[in-house]
Backbone as XML, in Angstrom:
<?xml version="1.0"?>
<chain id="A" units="angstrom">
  <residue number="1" name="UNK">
    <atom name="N" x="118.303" y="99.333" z="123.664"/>
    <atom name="CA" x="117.029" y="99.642" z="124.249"/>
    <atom name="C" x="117.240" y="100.475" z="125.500"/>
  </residue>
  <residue number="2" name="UNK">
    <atom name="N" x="116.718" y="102.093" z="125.609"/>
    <atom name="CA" x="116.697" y="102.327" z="126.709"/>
    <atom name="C" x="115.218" y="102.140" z="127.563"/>
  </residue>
  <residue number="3" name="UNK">
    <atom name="N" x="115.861" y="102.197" z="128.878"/>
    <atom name="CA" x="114.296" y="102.129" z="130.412"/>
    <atom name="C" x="113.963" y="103.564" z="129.530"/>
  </residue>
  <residue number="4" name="UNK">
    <atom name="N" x="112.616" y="103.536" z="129.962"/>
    <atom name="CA" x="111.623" y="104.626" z="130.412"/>
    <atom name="C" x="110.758" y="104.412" z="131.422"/>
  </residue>
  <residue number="5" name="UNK">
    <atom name="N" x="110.255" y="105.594" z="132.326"/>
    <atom name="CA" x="109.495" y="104.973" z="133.373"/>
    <atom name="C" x="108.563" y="104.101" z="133.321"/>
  </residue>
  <residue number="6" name="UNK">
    <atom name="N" x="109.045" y="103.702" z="134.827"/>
    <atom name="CA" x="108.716" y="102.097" z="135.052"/>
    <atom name="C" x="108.911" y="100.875" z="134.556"/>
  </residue>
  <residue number="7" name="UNK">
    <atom name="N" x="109.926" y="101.304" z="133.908"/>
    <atom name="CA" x="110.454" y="99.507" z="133.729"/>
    <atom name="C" x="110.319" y="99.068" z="132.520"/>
  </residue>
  <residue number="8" name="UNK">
    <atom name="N" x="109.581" y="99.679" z="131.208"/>
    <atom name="CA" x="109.129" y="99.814" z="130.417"/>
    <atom name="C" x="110.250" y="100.483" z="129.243"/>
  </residue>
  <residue number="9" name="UNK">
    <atom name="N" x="110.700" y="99.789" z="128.475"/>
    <atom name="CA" x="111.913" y="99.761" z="127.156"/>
    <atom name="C" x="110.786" y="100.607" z="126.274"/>
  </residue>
  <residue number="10" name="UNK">
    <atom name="N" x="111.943" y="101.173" z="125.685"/>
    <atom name="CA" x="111.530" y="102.346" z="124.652"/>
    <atom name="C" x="111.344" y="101.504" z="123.329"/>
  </residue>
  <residue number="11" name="UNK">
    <atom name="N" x="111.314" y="100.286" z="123.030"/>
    <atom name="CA" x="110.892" y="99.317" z="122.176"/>
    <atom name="C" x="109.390" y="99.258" z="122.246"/>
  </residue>
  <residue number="12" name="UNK">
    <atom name="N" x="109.040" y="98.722" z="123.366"/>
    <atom name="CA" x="107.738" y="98.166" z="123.664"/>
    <atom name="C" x="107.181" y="99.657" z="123.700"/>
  </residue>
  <residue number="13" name="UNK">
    <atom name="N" x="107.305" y="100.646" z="123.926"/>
    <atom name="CA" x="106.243" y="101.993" z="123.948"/>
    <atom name="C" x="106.094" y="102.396" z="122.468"/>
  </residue>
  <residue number="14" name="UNK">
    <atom name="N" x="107.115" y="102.339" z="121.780"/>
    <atom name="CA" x="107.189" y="102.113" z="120.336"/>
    <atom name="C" x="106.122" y="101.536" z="119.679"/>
  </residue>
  <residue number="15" name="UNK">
    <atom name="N" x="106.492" y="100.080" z="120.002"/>
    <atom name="CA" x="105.536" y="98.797" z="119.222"/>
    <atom name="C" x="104.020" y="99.186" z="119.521"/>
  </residue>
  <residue number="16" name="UNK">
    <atom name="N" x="103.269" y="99.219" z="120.941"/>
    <atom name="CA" x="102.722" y="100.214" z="121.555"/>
    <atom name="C" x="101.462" y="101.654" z="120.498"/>
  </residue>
  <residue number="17" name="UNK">
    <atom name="N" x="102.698" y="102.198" z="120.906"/>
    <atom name="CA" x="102.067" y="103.742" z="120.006"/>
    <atom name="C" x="101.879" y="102.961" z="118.206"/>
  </residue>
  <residue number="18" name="UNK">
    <atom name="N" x="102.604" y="102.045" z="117.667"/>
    <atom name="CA" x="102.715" y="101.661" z="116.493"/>
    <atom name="C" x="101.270" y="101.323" z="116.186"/>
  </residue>
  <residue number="19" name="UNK">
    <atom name="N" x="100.818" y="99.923" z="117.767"/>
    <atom name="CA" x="99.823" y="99.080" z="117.243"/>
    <atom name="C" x="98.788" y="100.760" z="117.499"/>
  </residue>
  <residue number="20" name="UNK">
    <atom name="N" x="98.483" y="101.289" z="118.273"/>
    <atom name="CA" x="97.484" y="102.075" z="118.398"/>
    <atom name="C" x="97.351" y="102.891" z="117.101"/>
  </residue>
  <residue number="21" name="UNK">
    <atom name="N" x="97.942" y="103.395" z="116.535"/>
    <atom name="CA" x="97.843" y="104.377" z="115.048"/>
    <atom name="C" x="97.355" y="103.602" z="114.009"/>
  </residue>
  <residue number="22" name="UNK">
    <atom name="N" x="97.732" y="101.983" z="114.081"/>
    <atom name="CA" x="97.362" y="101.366" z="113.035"/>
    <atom name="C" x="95.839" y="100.480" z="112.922"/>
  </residue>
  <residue number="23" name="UNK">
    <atom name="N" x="95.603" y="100.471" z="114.440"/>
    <atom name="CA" x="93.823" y="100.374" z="114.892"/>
    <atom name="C" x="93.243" y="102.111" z="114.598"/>
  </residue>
  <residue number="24" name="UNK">
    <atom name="N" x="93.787" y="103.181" z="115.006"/>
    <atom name="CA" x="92.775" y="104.242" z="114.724"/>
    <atom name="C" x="92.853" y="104.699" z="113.504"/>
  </residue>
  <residue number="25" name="UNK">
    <atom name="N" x="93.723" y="103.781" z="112.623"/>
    <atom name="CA" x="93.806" y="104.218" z="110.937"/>
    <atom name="C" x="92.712" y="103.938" z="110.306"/>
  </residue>
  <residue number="26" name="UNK">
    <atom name="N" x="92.480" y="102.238" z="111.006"/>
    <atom name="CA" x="91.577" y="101.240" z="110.515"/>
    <atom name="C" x="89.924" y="102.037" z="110.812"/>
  </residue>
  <residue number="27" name="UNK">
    <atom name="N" x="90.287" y="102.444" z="112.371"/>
    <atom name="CA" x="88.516" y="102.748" z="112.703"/>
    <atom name="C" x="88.209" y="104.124" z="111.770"/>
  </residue>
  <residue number="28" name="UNK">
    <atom name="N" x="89.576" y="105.103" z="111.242"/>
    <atom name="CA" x="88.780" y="106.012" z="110.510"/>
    <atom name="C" x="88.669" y="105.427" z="109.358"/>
  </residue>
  <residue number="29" name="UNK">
    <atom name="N" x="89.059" y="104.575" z="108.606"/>
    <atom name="CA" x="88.516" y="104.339" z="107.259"/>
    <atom name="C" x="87.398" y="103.565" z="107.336"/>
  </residue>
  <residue number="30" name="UNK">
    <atom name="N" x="86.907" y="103.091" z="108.338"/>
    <atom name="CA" x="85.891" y="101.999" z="108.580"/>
    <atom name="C" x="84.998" y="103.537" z="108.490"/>
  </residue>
  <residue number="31" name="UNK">
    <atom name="N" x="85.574" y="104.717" z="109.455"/>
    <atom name="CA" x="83.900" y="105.507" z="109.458"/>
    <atom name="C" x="83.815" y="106.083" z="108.797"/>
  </residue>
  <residue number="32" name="UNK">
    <atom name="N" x="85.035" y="106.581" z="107.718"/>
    <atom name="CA" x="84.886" y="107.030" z="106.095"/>
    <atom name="C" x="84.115" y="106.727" z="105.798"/>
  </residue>
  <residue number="33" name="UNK">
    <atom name="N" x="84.443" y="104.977" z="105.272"/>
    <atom name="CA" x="83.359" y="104.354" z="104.253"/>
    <atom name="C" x="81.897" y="104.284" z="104.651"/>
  </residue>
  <residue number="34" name="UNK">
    <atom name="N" x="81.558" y="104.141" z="106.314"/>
    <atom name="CA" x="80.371" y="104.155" z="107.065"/>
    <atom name="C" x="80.064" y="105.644" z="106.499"/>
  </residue>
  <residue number="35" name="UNK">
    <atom name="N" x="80.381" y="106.726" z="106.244"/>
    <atom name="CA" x="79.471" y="107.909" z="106.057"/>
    <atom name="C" x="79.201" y="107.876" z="104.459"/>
  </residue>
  <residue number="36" name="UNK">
    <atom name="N" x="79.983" y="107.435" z="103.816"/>
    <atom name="CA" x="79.816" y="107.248" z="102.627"/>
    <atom name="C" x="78.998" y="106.498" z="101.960"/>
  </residue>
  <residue number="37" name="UNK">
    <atom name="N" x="78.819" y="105.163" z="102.409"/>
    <atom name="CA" x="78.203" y="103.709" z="101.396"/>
    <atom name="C" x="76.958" y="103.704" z="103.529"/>
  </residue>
  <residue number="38" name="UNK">
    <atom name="N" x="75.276" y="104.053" z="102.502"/>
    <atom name="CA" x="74.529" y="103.330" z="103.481"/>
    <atom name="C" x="74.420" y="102.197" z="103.933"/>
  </residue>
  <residue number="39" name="UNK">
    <atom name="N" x="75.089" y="100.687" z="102.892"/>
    <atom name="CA" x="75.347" y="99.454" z="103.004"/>
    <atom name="C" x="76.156" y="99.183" z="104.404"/>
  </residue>
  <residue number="40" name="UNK">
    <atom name="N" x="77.213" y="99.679" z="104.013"/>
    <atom name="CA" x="78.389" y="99.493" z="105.181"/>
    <atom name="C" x="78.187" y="100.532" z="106.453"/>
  </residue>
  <residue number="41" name="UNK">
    <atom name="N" x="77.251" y="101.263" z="106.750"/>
    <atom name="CA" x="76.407" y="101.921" z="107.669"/>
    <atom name="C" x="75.638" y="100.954" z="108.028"/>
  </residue>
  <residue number="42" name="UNK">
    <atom name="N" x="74.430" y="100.238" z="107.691"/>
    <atom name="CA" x="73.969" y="99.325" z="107.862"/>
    <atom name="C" x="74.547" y="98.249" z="108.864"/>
  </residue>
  <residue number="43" name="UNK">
    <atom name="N" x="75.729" y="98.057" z="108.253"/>
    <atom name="CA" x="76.514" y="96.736" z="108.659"/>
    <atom name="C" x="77.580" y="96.835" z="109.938"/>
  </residue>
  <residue number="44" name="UNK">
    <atom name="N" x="77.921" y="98.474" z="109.873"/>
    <atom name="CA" x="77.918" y="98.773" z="110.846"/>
    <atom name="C" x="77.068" y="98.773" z="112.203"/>
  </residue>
  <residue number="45" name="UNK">
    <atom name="N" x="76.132" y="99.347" z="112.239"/>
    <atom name="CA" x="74.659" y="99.879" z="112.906"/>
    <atom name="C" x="74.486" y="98.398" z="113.346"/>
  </residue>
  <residue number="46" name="UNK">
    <atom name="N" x="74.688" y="97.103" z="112.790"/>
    <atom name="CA" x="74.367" y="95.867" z="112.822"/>
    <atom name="C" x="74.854" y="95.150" z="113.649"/>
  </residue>
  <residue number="47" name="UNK">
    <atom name="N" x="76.426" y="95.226" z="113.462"/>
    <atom name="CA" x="77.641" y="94.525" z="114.445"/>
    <atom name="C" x="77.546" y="95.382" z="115.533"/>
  </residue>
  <residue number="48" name="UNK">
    <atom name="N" x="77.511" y="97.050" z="115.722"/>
    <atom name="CA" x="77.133" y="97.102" z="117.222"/>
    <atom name="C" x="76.054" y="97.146" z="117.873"/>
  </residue>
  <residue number="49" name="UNK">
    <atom name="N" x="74.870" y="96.686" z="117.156"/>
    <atom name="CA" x="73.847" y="96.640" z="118.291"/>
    <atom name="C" x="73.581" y="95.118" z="118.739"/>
  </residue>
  <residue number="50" name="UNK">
    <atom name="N" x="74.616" y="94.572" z="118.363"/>
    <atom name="CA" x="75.015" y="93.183" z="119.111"/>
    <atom name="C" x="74.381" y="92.113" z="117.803"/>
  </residue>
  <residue number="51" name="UNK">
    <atom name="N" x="74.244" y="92.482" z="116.703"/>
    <atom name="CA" x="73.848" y="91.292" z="115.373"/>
    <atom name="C" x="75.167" y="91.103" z="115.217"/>
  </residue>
  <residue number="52" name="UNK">
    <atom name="N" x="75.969" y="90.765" z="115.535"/>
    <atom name="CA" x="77.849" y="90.728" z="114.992"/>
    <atom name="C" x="77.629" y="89.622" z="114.612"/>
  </residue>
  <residue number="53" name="UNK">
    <atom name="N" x="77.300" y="88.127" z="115.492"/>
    <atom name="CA" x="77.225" y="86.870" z="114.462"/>
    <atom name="C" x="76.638" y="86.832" z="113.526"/>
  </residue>
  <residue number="54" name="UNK">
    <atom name="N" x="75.640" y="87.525" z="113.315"/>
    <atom name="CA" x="75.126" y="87.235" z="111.895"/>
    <atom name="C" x="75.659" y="88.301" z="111.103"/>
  </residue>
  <residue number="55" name="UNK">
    <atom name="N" x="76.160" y="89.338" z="111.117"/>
    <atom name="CA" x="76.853" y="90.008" z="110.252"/>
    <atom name="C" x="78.055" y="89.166" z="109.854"/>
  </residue>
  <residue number="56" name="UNK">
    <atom name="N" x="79.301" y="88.327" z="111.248"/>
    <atom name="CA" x="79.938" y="88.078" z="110.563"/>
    <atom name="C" x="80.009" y="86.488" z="109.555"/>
  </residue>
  <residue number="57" name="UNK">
    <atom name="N" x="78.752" y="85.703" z="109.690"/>
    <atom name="CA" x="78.743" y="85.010" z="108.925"/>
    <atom name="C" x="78.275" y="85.526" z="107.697"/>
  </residue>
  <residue number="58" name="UNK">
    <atom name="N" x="77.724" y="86.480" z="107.762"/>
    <atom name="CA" x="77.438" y="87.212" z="106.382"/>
    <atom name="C" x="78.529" y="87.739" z="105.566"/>
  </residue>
  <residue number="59" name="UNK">
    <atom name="N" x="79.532" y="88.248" z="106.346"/>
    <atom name="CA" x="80.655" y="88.473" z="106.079"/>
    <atom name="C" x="81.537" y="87.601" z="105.246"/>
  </residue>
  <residue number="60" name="UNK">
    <atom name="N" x="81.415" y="85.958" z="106.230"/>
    <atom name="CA" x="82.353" y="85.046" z="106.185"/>
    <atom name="C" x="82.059" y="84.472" z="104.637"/>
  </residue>
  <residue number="61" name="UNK">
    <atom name="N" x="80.839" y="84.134" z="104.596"/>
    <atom name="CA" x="79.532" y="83.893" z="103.285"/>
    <atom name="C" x="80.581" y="84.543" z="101.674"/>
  </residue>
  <residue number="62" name="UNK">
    <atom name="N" x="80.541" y="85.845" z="102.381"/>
    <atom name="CA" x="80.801" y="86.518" z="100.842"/>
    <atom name="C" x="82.254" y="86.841" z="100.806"/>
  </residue>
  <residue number="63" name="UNK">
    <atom name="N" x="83.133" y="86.651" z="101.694"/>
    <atom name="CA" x="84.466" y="86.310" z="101.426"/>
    <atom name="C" x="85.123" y="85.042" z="100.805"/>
  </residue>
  <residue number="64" name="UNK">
    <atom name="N" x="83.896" y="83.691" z="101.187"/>
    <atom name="CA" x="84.756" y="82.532" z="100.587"/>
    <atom name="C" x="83.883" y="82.470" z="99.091"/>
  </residue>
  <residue number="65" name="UNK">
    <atom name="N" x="82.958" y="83.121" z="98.788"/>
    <atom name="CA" x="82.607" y="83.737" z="97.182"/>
    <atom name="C" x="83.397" y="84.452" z="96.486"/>
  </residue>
  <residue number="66" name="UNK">
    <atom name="N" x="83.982" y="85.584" z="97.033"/>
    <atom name="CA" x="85.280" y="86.079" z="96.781"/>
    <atom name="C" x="86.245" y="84.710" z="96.682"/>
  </residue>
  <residue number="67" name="UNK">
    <atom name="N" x="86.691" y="84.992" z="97.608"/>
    <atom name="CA" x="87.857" y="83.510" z="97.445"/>
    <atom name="C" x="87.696" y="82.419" z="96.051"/>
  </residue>
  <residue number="68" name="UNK">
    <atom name="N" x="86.467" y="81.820" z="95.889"/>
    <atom name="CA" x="86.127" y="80.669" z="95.041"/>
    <atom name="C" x="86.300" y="81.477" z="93.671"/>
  </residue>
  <residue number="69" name="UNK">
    <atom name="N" x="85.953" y="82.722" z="93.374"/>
    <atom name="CA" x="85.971" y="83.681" z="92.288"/>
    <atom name="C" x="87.490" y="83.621" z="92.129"/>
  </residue>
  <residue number="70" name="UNK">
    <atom name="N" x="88.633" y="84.068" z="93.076"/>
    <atom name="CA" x="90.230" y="84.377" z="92.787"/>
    <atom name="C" x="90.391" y="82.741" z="91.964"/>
  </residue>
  <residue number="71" name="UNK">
    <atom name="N" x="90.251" y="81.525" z="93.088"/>
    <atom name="CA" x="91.223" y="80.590" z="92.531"/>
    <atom name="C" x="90.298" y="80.218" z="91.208"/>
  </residue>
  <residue number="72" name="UNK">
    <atom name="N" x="89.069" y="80.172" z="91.185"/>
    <atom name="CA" x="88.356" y="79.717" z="89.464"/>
    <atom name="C" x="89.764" y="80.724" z="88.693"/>
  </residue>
  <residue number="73" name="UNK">
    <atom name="N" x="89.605" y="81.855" z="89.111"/>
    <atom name="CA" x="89.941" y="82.261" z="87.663"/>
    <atom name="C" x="91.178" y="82.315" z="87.270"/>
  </residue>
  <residue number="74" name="UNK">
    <atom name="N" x="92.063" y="82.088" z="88.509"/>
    <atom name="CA" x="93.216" y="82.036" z="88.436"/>
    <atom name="C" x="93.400" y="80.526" z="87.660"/>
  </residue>
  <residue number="75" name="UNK">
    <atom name="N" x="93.125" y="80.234" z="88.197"/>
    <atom name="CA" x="93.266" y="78.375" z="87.259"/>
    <atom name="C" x="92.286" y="78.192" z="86.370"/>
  </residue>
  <residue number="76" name="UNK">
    <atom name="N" x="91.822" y="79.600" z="85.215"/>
    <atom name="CA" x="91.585" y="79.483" z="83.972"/>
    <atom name="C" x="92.610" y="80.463" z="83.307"/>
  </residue>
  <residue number="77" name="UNK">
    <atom name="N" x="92.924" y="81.326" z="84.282"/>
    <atom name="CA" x="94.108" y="82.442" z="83.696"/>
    <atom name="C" x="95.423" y="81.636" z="83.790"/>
  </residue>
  <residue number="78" name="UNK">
    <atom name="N" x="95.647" y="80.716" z="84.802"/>
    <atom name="CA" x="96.747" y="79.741" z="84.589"/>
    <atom name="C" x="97.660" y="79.209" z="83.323"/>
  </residue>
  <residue number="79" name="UNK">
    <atom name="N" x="96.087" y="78.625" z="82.691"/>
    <atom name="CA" x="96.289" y="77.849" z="81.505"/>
    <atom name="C" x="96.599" y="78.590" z="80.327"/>
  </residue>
  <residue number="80" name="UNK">
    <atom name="N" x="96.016" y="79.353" z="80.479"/>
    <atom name="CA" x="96.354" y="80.009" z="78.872"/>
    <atom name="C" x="97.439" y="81.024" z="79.312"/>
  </residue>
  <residue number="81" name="UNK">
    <atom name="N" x="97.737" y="81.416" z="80.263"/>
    <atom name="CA" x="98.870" y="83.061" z="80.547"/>
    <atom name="C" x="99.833" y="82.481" z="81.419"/>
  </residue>
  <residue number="82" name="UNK">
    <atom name="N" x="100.342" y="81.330" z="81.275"/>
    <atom name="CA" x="101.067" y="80.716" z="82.531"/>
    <atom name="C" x="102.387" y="81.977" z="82.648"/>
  </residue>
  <residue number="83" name="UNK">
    <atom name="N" x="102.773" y="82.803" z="81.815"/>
    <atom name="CA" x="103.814" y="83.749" z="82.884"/>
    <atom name="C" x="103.221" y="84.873" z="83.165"/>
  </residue>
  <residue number="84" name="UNK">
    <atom name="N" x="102.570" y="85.122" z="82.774"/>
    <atom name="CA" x="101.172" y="86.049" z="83.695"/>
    <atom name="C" x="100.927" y="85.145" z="85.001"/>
  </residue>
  <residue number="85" name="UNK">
    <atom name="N" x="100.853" y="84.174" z="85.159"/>
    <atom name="CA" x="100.327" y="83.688" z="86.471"/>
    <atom name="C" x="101.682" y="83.668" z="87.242"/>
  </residue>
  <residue number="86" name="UNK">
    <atom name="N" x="102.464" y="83.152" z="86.941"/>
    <atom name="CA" x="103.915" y="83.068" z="87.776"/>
    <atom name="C" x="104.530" y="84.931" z="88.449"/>
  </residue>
  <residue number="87" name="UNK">
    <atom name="N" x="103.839" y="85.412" z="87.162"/>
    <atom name="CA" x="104.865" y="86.924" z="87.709"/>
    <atom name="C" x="103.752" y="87.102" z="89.003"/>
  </residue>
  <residue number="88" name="UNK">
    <atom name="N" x="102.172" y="87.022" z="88.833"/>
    <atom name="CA" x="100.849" y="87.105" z="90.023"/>
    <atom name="C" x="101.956" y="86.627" z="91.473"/>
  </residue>
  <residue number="89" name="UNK">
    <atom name="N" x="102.301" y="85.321" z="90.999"/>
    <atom name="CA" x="102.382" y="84.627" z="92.035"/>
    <atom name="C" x="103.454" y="85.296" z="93.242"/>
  </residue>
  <residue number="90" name="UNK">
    <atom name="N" x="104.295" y="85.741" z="92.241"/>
    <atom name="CA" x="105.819" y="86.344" z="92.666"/>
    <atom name="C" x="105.533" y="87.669" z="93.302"/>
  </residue>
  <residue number="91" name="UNK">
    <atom name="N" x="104.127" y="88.376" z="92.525"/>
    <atom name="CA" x="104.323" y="89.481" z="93.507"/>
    <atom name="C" x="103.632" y="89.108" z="95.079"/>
  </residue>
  <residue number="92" name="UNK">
    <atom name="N" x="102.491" y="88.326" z="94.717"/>
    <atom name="CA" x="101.974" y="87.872" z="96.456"/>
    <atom name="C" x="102.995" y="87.665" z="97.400"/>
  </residue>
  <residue number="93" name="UNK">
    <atom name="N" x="103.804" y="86.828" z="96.930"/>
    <atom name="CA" x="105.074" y="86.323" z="97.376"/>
    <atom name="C" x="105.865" y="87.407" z="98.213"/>
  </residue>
  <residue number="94" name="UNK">
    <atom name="N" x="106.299" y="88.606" z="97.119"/>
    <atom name="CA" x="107.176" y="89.881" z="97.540"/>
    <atom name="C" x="106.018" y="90.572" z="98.751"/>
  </residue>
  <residue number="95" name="UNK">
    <atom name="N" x="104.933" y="90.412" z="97.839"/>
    <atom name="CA" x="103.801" y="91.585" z="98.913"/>
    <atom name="C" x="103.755" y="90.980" z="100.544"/>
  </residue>
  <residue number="96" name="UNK">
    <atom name="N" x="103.874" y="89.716" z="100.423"/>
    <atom name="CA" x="103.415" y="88.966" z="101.909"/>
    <atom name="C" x="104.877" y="89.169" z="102.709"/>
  </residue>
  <residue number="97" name="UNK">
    <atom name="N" x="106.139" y="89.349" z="102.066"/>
    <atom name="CA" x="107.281" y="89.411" z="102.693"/>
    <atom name="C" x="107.553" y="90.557" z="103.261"/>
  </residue>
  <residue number="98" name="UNK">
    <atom name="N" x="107.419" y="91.378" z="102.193"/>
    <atom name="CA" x="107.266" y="93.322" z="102.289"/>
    <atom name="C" x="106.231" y="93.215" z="103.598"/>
  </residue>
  <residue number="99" name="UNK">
    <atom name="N" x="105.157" y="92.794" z="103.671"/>
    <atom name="CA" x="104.563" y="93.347" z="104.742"/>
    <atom name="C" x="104.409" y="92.203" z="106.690"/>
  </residue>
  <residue number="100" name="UNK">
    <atom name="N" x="105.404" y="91.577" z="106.326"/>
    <atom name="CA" x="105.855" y="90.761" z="107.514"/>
    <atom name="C" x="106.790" y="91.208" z="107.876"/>
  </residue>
  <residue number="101" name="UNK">
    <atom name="N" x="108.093" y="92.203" z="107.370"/>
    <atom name="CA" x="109.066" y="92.974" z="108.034"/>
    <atom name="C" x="108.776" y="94.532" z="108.365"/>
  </residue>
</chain>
């Protein structure tokens, strides 16, 4: 690790510039899809004019619908495709590792 001014390791300016590219990746695809889908304009327009709690329980609402949809069907796809479900499992597995290093 070398100093750079002020005291400040060329690691941490790194990590730094890293986290910032990967928040302004996020805010342009957020305003992609905002010019694209009037829904998610909406929902936008919503969370900043200060409705954010109720957007994000609206949010929260239709993610654990999502959610209840994966495991139903996974534990009907279980039963009948059990190495179809194991290889599923193995890639979450690889995918969650791949993206923690």
């Amino acid at each position: 690790m070398t100093r750079v001014a002020g005291g400040v390791t060329k690691f941490s300016v790194n990590r730094f510039t890293e986290r910032i590219m990967v928040a302004g990746s996020g805010c342009a695809l957020v305003g992609a899809v905002a010019a694209l889908d009037d829904r998610v304009r909406g929902r936008l327009v919503g969370v900043l004019t200060g409705d954010a709690s109720t957007e994000l329980a609206m949010a929260g609402a239709r993610l654990q619908r999502v959610a209840r949809t994966i495991t139903e069907s996974a534990g009907y796809q279980g039963t009948e495709h059990a190495s179809l479900a194991l290889f599923a499992i193995g890639a979450v597995v690889l995918l969650v590792l791949m993206l923690r290093t």
